[in-house]
C-alpha positions as CSV (number, residue, x, y, z in Angstrom):
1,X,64.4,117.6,85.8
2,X,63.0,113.7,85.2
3,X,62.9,114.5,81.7
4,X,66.9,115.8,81.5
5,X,68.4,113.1,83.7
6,X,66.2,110.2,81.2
7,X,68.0,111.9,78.5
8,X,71.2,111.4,80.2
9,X,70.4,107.8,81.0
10,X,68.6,107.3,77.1
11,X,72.4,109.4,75.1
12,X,74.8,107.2,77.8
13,X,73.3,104.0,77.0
14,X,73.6,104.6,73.3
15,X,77.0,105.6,73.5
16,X,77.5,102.6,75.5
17,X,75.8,100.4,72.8
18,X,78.3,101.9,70.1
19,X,81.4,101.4,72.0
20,X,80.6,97.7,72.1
21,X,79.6,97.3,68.7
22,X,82.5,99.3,67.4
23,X,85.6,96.1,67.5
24,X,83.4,94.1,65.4
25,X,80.9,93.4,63.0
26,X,79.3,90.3,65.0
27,X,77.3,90.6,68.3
28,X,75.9,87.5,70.2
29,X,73.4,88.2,72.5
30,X,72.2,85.1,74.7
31,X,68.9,84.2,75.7
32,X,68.3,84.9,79.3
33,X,66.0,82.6,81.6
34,X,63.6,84.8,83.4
35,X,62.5,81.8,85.8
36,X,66.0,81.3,86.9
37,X,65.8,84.9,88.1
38,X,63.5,84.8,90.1
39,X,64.1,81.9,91.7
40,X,67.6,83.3,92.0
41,X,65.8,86.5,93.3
42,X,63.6,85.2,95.9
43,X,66.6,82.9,97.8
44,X,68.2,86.4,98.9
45,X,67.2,87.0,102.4
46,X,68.2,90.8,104.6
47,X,70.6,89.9,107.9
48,X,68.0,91.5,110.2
49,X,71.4,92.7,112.9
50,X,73.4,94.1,110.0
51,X,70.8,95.0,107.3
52,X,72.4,93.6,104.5
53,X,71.8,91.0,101.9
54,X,72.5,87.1,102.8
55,X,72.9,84.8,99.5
56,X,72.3,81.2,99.6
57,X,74.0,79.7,96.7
C-alpha cells in the first residue's frame, strides 16, 4: 500500500516537473537559505485556546 501511493507521489511529481519545463527551454532555480527557515520555523508558536498556529512576522 506504502509502496503504490509513493509511486503515485514519485509519477505526479514528474508530471509536475514536465509541465513546468514544457513553455521553455530555460529554468532558474534559486538558492534557498536553510538558516532563514528555521529561524522562520521556530518563531511559529500554537494559540493554546484555539489550537492553531500564531505567526510573528
Amino acid at each position: 500500500m506504502h509502496r503504490k501511493a509513493a509511486e503515485s507521489r514519485k509519477y505526479a511529481h514528474n508530471e509536475e516537473v514536465n509541465r513546468l519545463r514544457s513553455p521553455g527551454d530555460e529554468f532558474i532555480i534559486e538558492q534557498m537559505d536553510i538558516k532563514a527557515l528555521q529561524k522562520k520555523a521556530k518563531e511559529a508558536t500554537i494559540n493554546e485556546k484555539t489550537g492553531k498556529f500564531n505567526h510573528r512576522f
